[in-house]
C-alpha positions in Angstrom: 0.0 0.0 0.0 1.4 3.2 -0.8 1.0 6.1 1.9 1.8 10.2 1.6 3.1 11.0 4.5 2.9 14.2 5.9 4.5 16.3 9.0 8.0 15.4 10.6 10.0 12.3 9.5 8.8 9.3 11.0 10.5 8.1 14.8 12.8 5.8 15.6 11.8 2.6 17.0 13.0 3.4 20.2 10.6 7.0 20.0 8.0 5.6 19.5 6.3 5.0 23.0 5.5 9.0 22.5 4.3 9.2 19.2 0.6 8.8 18.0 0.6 8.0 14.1 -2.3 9.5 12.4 -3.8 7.9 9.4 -6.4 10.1 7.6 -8.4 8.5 4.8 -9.8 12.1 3.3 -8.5 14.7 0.8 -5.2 16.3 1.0 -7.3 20.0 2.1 -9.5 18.0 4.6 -6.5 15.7 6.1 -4.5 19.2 6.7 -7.4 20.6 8.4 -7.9 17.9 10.7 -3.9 17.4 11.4 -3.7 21.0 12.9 -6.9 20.3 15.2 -5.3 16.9 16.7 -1.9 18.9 17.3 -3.8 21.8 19.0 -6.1 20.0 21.0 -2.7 17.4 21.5 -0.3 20.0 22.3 -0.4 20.1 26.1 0.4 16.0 26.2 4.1 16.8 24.6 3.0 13.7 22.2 5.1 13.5 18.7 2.5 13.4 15.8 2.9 11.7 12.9 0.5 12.1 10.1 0.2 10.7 6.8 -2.7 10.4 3.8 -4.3 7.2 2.9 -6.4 6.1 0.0 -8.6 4.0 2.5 -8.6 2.4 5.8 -6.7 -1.2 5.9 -8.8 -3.1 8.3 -6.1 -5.6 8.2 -3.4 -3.5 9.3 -5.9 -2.1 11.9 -6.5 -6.0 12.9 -2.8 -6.8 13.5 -0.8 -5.4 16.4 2.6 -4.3 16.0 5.3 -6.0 17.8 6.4 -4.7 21.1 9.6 -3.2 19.7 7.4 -1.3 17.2 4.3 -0.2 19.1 3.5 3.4 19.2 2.0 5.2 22.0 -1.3 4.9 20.0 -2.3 4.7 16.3 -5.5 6.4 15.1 -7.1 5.6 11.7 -10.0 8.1 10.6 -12.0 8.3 7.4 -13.9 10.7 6.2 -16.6 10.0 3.5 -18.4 12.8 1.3 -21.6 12.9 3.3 -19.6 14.0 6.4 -19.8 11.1 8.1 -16.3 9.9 10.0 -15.3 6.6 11.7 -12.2 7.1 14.2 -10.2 4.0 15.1 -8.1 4.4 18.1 -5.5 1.7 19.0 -3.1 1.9 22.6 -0.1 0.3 21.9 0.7 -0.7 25.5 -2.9 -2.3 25.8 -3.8 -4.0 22.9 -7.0 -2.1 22.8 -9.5 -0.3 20.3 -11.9 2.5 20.6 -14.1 2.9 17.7 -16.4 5.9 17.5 -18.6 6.9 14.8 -19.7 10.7 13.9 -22.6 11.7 11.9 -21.2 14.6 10.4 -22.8 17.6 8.2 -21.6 17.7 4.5 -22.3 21.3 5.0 -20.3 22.0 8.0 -17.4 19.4 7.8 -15.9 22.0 11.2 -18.6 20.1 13.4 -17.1 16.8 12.7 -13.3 17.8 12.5 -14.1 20.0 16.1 -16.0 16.5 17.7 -13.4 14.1 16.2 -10.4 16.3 17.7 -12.2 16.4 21.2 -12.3 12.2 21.3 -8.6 12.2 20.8 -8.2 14.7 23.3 -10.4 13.3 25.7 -8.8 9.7 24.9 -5.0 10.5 25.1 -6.2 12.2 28.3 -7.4 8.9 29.6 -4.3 6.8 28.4 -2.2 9.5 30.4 -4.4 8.8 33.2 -3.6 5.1 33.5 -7.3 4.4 32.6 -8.2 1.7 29.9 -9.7 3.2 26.9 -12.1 0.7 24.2 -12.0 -2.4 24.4 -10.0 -5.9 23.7 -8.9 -5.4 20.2 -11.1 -8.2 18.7 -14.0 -7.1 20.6 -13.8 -4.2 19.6 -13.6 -5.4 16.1 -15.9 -8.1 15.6 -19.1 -6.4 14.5 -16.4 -4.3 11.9 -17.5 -5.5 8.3 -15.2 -5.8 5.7 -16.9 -3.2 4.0 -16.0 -0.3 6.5 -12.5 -0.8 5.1 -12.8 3.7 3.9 -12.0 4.9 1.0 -10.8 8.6 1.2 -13.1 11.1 -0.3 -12.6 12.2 -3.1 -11.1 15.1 -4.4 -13.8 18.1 -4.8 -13.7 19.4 -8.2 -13.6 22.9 -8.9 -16.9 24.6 -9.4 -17.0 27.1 -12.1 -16.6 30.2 -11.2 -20.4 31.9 -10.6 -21.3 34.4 -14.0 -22.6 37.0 -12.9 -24.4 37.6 -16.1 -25.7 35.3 -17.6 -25.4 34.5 -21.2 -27.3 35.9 -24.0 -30.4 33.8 -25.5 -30.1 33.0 -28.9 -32.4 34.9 -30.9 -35.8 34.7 -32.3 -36.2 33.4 -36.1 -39.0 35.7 -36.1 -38.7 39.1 -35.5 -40.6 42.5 -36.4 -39.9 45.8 -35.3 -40.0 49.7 -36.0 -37.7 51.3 -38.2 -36.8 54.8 -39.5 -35.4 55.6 -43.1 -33.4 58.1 -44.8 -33.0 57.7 -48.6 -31.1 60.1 -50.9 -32.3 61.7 -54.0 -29.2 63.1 -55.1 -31.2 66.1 -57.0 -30.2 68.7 -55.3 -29.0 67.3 -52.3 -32.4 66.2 -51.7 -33.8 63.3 -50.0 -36.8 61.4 -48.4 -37.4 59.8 -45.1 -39.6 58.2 -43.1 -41.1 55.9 -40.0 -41.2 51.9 -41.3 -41.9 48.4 -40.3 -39.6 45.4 -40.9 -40.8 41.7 -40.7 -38.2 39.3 -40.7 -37.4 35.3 -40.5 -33.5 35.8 -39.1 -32.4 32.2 -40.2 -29.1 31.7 -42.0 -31.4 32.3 -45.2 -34.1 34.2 -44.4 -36.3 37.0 -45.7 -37.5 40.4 -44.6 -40.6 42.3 -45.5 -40.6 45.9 -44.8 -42.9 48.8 -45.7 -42.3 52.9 -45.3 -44.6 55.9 -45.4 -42.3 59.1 -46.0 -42.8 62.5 -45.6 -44.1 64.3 -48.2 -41.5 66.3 -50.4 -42.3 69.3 -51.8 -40.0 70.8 -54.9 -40.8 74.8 -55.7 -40.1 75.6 -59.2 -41.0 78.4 -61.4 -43.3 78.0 -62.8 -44.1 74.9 -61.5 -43.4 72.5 -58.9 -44.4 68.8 -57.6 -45.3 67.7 -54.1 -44.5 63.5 -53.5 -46.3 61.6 -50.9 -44.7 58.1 -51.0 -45.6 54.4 -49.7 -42.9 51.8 -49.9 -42.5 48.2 -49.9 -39.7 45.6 -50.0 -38.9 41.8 -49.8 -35.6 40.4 -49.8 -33.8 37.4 -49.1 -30.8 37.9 -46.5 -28.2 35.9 -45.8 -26.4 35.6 -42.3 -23.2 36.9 -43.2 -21.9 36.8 -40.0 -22.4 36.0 -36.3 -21.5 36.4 -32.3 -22.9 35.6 -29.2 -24.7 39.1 -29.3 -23.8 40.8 -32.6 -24.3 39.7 -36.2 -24.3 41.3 -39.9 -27.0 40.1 -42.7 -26.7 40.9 -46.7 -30.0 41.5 -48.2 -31.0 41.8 -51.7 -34.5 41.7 -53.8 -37.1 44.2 -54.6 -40.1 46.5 -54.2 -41.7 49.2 -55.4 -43.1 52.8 -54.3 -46.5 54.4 -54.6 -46.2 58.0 -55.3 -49.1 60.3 -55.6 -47.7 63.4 -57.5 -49.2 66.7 -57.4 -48.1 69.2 -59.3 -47.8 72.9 -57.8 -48.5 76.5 -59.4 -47.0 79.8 -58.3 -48.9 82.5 -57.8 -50.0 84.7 -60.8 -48.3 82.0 -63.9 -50.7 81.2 -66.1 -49.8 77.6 -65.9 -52.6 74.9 -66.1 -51.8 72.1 -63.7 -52.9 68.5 -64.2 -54.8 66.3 -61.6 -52.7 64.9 -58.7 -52.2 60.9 -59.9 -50.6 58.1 -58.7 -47.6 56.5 -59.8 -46.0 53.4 -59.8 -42.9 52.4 -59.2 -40.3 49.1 -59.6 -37.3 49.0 -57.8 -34.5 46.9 -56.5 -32.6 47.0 -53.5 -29.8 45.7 -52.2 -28.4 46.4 -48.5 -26.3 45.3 -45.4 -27.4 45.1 -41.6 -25.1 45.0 -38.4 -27.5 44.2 -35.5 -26.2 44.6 -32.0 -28.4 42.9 -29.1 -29.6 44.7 -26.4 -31.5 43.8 -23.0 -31.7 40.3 -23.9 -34.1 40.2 -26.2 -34.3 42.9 -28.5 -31.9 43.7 -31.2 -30.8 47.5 -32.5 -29.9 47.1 -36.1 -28.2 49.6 -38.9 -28.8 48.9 -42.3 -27.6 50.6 -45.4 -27.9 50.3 -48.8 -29.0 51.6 -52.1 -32.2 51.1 -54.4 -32.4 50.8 -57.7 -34.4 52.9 -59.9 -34.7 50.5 -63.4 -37.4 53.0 -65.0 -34.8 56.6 -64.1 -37.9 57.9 -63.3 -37.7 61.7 -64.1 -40.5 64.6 -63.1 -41.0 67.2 -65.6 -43.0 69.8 -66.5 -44.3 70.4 -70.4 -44.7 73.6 -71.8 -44.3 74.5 -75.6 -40.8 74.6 -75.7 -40.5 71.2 -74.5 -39.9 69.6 -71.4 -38.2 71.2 -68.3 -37.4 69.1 -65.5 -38.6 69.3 -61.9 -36.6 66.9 -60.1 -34.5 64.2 -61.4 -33.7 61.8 -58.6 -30.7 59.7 -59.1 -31.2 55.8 -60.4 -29.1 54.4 -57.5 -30.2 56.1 -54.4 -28.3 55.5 -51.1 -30.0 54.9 -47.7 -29.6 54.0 -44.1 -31.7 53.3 -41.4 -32.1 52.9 -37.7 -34.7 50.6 -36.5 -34.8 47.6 -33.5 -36.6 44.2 -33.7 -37.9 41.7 -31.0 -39.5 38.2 -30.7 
């Protein structure tokens, strides 16, 4: 059997008649912990202690007495098991006998049993010092001792990961739907259009998004005349998931829509221009775009997309007079945009 033996080297023969050898069947942490209660509770005795580590209790070394050259002034075997429980095994050299005492420990308060194991050896040492017979007859005290109480130590406690204090993102939603706002530019003198949406999306790795836009209505002055645009928008694309993190990923988009413009064209005061009805227009487009989406609180995302659509029809707004045409505003066929919006589950 091989021990780990711990404290000062081991006695002479002749020294041992003051030493008590300590075998602790128990963690290295726990075995130190109980060592330095025996040698304070031991100290006043002027005993030698000599401890050492076990893997488990030998019940036949505990059944076999040393030889009188080789006896100690007592042995003491003591397991420990995980619930807390202990079992102490105290054997007086000089007297051939045993005490065994058992201890119903608390797993959660292992100091009870260390504190109530020390105080047997205390009180035990102090009756062998006394001339007083402690136990009993070694195989007496033995006999009802199973096989089966030969201890193992307890095992090494893992280590516990450390606590998180936050804990970890969920995964998001496939389904997600949220406000957004959009800015697009017109490019015709430095003009642009923007404007509350909504965006409907199935986040998977290929997903789509649906998304619809009412902008504010543009108004263009001209002499001597000019247009005012009220403009609904729609869109689907198919996105791809581009890229992802625990709390931050980036989609491509790309597909199409189109925009319903009601155009009304505006006079100045004292032209002699006739104006046409107010009509509505409509419009193809394609788009194509990239979104970074950052989560926040848990569960709802803050996303920036940008992009540009795609005007296929160059869709021009003029006004006809009998010199020919003369244009009012002539938005450019790839118009840039970017928007701020957030989505949830």
């Amino acid at each position: 059997m091989v021990v780990f033996v711990q404290g000062p080297a081991r006695a002479e023969p002749s020294e041992r008649s003051n030493t008590l050898l300590l075998s602790v069947a128990a963690p290295a942490g726990e075995t130190e912990r109980l060592e330095a209660v025996a040698r304070e509770l031991l100290a006043r005795f002027e005993l030698s202690i000599e401890v050492r580590r076990v893997p488990r209790i030998d019940l036949v070394e505990l059944r076999r007495a040393l030889a009188p050259g080789q006896r100690y002034f007592a042995r003491v075997w003591i397991a420990l098991s995980p619930s807390g429980r202990a079992t102490l095994y105290l054997e007086h050299g000089a007297s051939d006998r045993v005490l065994v005492r058992e201890v119903a420990g608390d797993a959660n308060n292992p100091e009870l049993a260390r504190e109530e194991l020390g105080h047997i050896l205390q009180t035990a040492v102090d009756g062998l010092k006394a001339g007083e017979e402690v136990g009993t007859p070694r195989d007496e005290a033995l006999k009802d001792v199973p096989a089966a109480n030969t201890a193992e130590a307890a095992p090494e406690p893992a280590p516990q990961p450390a606590a998180d204090a936050t804990p970890p993102p969920a995964t998001p939603q496939p389904l997600r739907f949220g406000p957004r706002y959009e800015l697009l530019w017109l490019g015709d003198s430095a003009r642009f259009e923007d404007g509350p949406g909504a965006v409907f999306a199935l986040a998977l790795p290929v997903g789509v998004e649906l998304s619809a836009y009412y902008r504010r209505p543009l108004q263009v002055e001209d002499t001597p005349a000019g247009v005012r645009l009220q403009t609904f928008s729609m869109r689907a694309l198919v996105t791809l998931q581009a890229w992802r993190s625990e709390r931050s990923g980036i989609r491509l988009g790309a597909g199409a829509g189109a925009d319903f413009v009601r155009v009304s064209p505006l006079g100045e005061a004292g032209q002699t221009v006739e104006l046409s009805e107010a009509t509505w227009l409509k419009l193809a487009l394609g788009r194509l775009q990239a979104s970074y989406a950052r989560r926040a609180f848990g569960f709802m995302e803050l996303e920036l997309t940008a992009g540009a659509d795609l005007d296929v029809n160059d869709t021009r707004y003029v006004f006809e007079q009998g010199s020919g045409e003369r244009s009012v505003l002539d938005p450019w066929p790839v118009r840039p945009f970017v928007s701020l919006g957030a989505t949830v589950p």
